[in-house]
Structures are given as C-alpha cells and as structure tokens.
C-alpha positions, 0 to 999 in steps of 0.5 A, spaced: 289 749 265 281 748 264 277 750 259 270 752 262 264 748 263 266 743 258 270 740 262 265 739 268 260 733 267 252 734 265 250 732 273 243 730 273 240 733 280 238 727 283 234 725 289 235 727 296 241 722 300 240 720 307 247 716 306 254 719 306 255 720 299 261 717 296 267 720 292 267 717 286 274 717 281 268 722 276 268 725 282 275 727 284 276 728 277 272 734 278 276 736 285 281 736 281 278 740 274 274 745 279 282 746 283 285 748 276 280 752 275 281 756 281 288 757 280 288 758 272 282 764 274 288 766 279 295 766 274 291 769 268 289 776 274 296 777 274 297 777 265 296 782 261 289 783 258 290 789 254 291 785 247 284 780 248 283 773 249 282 768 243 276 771 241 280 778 239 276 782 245 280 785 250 278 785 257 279 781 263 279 774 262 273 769 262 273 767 270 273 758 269 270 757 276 263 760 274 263 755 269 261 750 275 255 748 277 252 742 280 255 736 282 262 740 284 262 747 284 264 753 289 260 754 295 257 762 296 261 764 301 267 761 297 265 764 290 266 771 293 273 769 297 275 768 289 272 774 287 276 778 292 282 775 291 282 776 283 281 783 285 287 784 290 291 779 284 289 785 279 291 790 283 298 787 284 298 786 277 297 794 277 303 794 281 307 790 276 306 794 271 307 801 274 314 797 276 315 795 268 314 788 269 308 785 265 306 777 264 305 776 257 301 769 258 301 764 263 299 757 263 297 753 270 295 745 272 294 742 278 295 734 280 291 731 284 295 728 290 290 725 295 283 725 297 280 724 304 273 723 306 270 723 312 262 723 312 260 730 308 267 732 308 273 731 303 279 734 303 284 734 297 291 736 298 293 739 289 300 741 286 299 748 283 305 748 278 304 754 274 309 758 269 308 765 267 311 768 261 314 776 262 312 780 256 319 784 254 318 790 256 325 792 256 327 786 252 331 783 257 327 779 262 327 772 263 323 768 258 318 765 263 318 765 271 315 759 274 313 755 281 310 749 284 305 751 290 302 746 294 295 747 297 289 742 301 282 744 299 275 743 303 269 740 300 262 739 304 256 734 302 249 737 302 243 733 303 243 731 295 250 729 295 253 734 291 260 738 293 261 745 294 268 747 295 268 751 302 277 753 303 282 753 301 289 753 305 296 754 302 300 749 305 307 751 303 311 756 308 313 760 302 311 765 297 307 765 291 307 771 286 298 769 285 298 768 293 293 771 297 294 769 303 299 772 308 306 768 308 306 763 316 311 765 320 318 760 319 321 758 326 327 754 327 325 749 332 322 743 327 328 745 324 333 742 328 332 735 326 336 734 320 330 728 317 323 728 320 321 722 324 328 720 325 332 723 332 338 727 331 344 726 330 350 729 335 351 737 336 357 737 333 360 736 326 368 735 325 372 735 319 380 733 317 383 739 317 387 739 310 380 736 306 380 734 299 380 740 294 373 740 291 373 740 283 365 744 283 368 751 287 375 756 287 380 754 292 381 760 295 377 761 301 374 767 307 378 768 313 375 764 319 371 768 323 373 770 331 373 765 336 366 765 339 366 766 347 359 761 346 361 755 343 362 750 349 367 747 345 372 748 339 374 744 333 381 741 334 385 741 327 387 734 328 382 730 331 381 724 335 376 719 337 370 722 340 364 719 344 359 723 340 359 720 333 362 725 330 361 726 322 365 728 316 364 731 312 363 731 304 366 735 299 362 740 296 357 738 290 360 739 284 355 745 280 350 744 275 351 746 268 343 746 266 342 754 266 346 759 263 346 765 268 349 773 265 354 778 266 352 784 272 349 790 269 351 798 271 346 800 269 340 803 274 333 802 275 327 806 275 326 810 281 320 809 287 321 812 294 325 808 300 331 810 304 338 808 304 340 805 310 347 804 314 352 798 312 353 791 317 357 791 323 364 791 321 366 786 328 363 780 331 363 781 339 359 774 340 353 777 340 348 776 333 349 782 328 344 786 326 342 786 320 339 792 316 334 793 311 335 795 304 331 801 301 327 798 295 329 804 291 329 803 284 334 808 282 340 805 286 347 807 285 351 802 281 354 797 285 357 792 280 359 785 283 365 781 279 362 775 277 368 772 273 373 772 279 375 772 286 373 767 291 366 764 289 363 761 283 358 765 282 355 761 275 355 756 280 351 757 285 345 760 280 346 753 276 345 749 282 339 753 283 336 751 277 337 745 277 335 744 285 329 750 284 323 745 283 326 738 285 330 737 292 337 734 291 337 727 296 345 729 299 340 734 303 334 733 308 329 736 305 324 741 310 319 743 305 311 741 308 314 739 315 311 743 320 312 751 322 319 752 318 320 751 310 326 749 306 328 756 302 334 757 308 336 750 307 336 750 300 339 758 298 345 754 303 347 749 298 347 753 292 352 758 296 356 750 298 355 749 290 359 756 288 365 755 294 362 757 301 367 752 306 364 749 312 365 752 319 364 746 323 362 745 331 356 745 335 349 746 331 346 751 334 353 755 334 352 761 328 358 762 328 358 754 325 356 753 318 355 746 314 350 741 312 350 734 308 345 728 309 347 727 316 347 734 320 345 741 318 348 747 323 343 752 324 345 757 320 345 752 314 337 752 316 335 757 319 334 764 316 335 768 322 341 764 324 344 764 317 344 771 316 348 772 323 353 767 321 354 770 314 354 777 317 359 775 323 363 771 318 365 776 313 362 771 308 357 776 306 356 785 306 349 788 306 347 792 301 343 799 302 339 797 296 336 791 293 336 792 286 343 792 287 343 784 288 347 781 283 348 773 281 349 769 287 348 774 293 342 774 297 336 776 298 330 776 306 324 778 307 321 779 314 313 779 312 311 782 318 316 787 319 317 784 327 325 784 326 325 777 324 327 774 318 322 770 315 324 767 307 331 766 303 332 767 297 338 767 291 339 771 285 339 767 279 339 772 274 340 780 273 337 784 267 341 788 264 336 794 266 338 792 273 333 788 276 335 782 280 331 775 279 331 770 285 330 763 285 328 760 291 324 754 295 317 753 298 314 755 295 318 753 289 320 757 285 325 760 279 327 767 276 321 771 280 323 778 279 324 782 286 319 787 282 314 781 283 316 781 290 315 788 292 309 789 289 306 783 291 309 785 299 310 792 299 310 793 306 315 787 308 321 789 310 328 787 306 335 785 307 340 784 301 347 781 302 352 781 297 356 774 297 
C-alpha cells in the first residue's frame, strides 16, 4: 500500500526532448508506486469509512493518486475513469452493507512483473494482491477474504518525457470484488489443450478397472452414468494395448489440511426479492441438461448438507482450495492468463477430485466423461458449461433453488451476461452460521469471497448453485 505523494520523487520539469525517453529502474519504481496507488484508492472505496482515518476524521478516504504529478501521474482522461470507477465501488459497497456484509480494512500491493517500451509508449504488466478484512457484523464472518489479480497498464511520453498513465486492462478471465470492468467471456477451445505451446495428447483416457483405493477420499462412489449414444467408443474393463497412447490415470491428491472449514448452519439469511425455480433434470437422454437458475433470495428455505458423512470428503475439498486458491498445484496444467478461458473450472475440478469424485474415463470431448491429471483433461474437468452437463447428467450433483442455500464443497456458476452460457466456477469453502456461503475460486484468485460480494457486485448475472 502507498502512502501519498511521498513516495513519488521530486521530479524537476526539465527541457523538451527530441529523443524517445527512457525508462529508468527510478522510473519504473514510480509505475509501480502509481499502479499500487490505483489499486489501493480501489480496495479502500469498498471499506467502510464511518469510523475515520488515522486522523480520527470520518469521511471517504484520502484518494492516493492525486498525490501524483510530474514525471509519472494519470493522464485527464484517466483521472476521471478513476473517479468513475471509485463512485461505482462506492455504490457496491452501499450494496454490501444493505446486504449485512461490510469491510473493516483492507490492505493492497502491487508487483512490478514487467515493463516493455516501444518509442513514447510503455506498457507494464502488475500483480494486484489485495486482502480485505470483514467487519463482524453478525459475528461470524471469515477474518478476511483475499485475491491476487493481474492487470497491464499503459503509459504515454510527452515531448518533455514525462509519462501519463492512459489504461488500464484486467488481464485475469475471473472476478475481482474492486473490478470494474465486465468479466471476458470464458470459451473452451483454447481449453482443449492440456499445456499451451505443447499438442494434445490422445482423446481418450483409460483406467485399470480395479484402481488403487485412495488414502485422500471415502471409498464409497456414485453409480455411473447412462451409456451415452455420442461417444464414438466405450472403455473396456480390462483393456488391452491401444494405438492411441492411452494414459493411466493417478490416484487422487491426498487432501490438504492447511484450512479448518465449519459445520452447515440452518439457519435463514435475510430476505431480497427473487423467484425460486424448478429442480435439474432427474434422466440423462444423451443430450446436455439444462441447468436452472437459482434465486438469489436471502430468506431460503433450510436445506442442510451433511457435511460429516456419505460419499464425499467435504473438508477435503474446501482444504484443498485453501491450499491451491492462490498457488497452482503442478499435478495439473494450469490455464489462467492463456487466451479467452481461465482456470477457475479446472481448479473447482480437483477440489472436487481431492474430496472423492472418481474419474469417468473415455473421449475428451465426452461430457458424460470426467478426469484430468498432468496428462489429459476431459472437457468437463475445464469447461464450465461441460462441467455442469456432466455433473447434472451424472447424478453427481442436484440444483438448488437458492444460493444461499450452498453449503461446504458444493458449487456455485455465473453467467454474467445472462445469454444461457455459463461463464465462472466457483466452490464454497466456508458457510456463516447466519447462512451466507463463501466461495473460493481462480482467475481471478481468490479465497472466501462471500456470495453477497458477488451479487452485489453482478446483481444482474444469472446464478446456478449445485449441491455435491
């Protein structure tokens, strides 16, 4: 976090250049002081500022970005895009509060990762990690909810050399809870590919029929789904040698134990307007399910989850979530910053693996298969469409007509534009005793958002909740 216009240097104005001015490492330093004032000035519009600064005074919080001027500071146009988005970060924070969800402080910093000049123009990729920490207005929150984001900022010479910051790009496929900008629409074909700049492995995944039983998860598993009439091919039990390569599959992750999880609670949150809708489709007939929405009502029926028992690790999974949330475990590949898609499908995918879902072998692009190692990745482990197809057709999962409904482990879609494609996974790592589920997920990284944040921040994204 910056501190104001002491940490810019005393640039002198200096004659008019004729050259392309360079960057400097005092220069960049600067980039990276005016980036973290960005950020901050962001992160600190969402915390409440009824009980004053380090002055005492109540009011909005001193904005760090007019402390700079000279040789690095925002440019007009740029200053008022600021001042835009902190009075649309003001307004959700309104939101959160009508909600019962406040932020007692929070902290930001921004890295540096690269700078590339070209003539009078610069651009400068940052890391955005920034932690938030809840105000206990029932009690019961999480300490603090945190996220790394990822952003490229553009800068412009003038004749004297002197740089004006001019845009900013979020450069994650996920959602930050200070994000301005509308999330990019995730799509699975630059998904295909388990590693980038890598090809593909065969389109099909075979495993022993009798695998080794798995330390990290119950040994107790769902039927299999129905036959499905598209597959080109099925998976024999006892397989022989096949031309394609075929990959065997490892035995799940053991589960983390890095992060405690709690018990589900019954009791009901506070009431918004929204209309319940029906349950998912109870027979697979070959085609993808239809997934329905879930009401974003506060005052859902109780619907507990038994969280102790049955044939899933639940602790598991929200361990493993913990663990993974802003560092990418090396069994997997990892899709985050390539191209249009994201990670946060894949990453929801272990968790679940972790917490005892069982491979489905066969063709990739199957979504009546689901598995995924260092190797090959089915559609379904990647995809958020895809996965929601398998997990409704499979049985493996059942839809809930509310979100506040969602417990430990189950899962939470968006579809931002409401166009009846999903868009971001995401996984309940922890739920309040007051009802509100908090999910965990990737690009952008982050752990223990409450789904408050999320509707106040997208209240007009549609919402699909599953119970695992």
């Amino acid at each position: 976090m910056v501190a104001g216009v002491a940490l810019v240097p005393n640039w002198s104005a200096g004659a008019a250049v004729t050259d392309d001015p360079t960057v400097d490492a005092a220069t960049k330093a600067t980039f990276q002081k005016l980036a973290d004032a960005v950020f901050t000035d962001r992160t600190q519009a969402l915390v409440d500022d009824t009980k004053g600064g380090k002055d005492g005074k109540k009011g909005r919080h001193q904005q760090l970005t007019s402390g700079f001027s000279g040789k690095v500071r925002l440019s007009g146009t740029q200053s008022r895009q600021e001042d835009s988005a902190l009075s649309t970060l003001r307004g959700r924070k309104t939101r959160l509060e009508q909600l019962g969800e406040k932020y007692s402080a929070g902290s930001t910093t921004v890295t540096l990762n690269a700078t590339q000049v070209k003539g009078r123009a610069a651009k400068v990729a940052v890391t955005e990690s920034t932690t938030l920490t809840y105000e206990k207005v029932r009690g019961n929150e999480p300490r603090t909810t945190g996220f790394q984001a990822h952003h490229e900022l553009t800068f412009q010479a003038d004749k004297r050399g002197n740089w004006q910051l001019t845009g900013i790009r979020d450069t994650d496929d996920g959602v930050a809870v200070n994000q301005i900008a509308k999330p990019r629409r995730v799509s699975l074909p630059s998904l295909r590919q388990t590693k980038p700049g890598k090809p593909n492995k065969p389109q099909s995944i075979i495993e022993p029929s009798t695998p080794a039983p798995s330390s990290s998860a119950p040994t107790t598993v769902p039927s299999s789904p129905a036959p499905s009439t598209s597959a080109p091919t099925t998976v024999p039990s006892s397989p022989a040698p096949s031309s394609s390569a075929p990959t065997t599959v490892p035995s799940s992750p053991a589960p983390s134990t890095s992060a405690p999880t709690t018990v589900p609670s019954t009791s009901a949150p506070a009431p918004t307007t929204a209309a319940p809708t029906t349950s998912a489709p109870a027979t697979d007939d070959g085609n993808p399910p239809e997934a329905p929405r879930s009401s974003t009502q506060r005052n859902a029926p109780a619907n507990a989850k038994n969280l102790t028992s049955g044939a899933y690790d639940y602790k598991a999974m929200a361990d493993y979530a913990a663990k993974y949330w802003s560092k990418y475990n090396p069994d997997y590949p990892d899709y985050n910053g390539h191209g249009d898609g994201g990670d946060c499908t894949n990453f929801v995918s272990q968790a679940l693996k972790a917490g005892g879902w069982k491979h489905v072998p066969g063709y990739t692009y199957d979504f009546h298969k689901w598995f995924g190692n260092s190797e090959i990745v089915s559609d379904s482990f990647i995809g958020v469409n895809e996965f929601s197809w398998f997990a409704l057709s499979s049985g493996r999962v059942t839809s809930l007509p509310y979100v506040y409904q969602l417990d430990v482990g189950d899962v939470l879609q968006m579809d931002f534009d409401r166009d009846g494609s999903k868009d971001h996974t995401m996984i309940v790592t922890y739920r309040s005793p007051e009802g509100v589920p908090y999910v965990s997920y990737h690009s952008t990284n982050t752990y223990n958002r409450s789904v408050a944040s999320l509707i106040a921040s997208y209240p007009n994204a549609n919402y699909y909740a599953y119970r695992t």
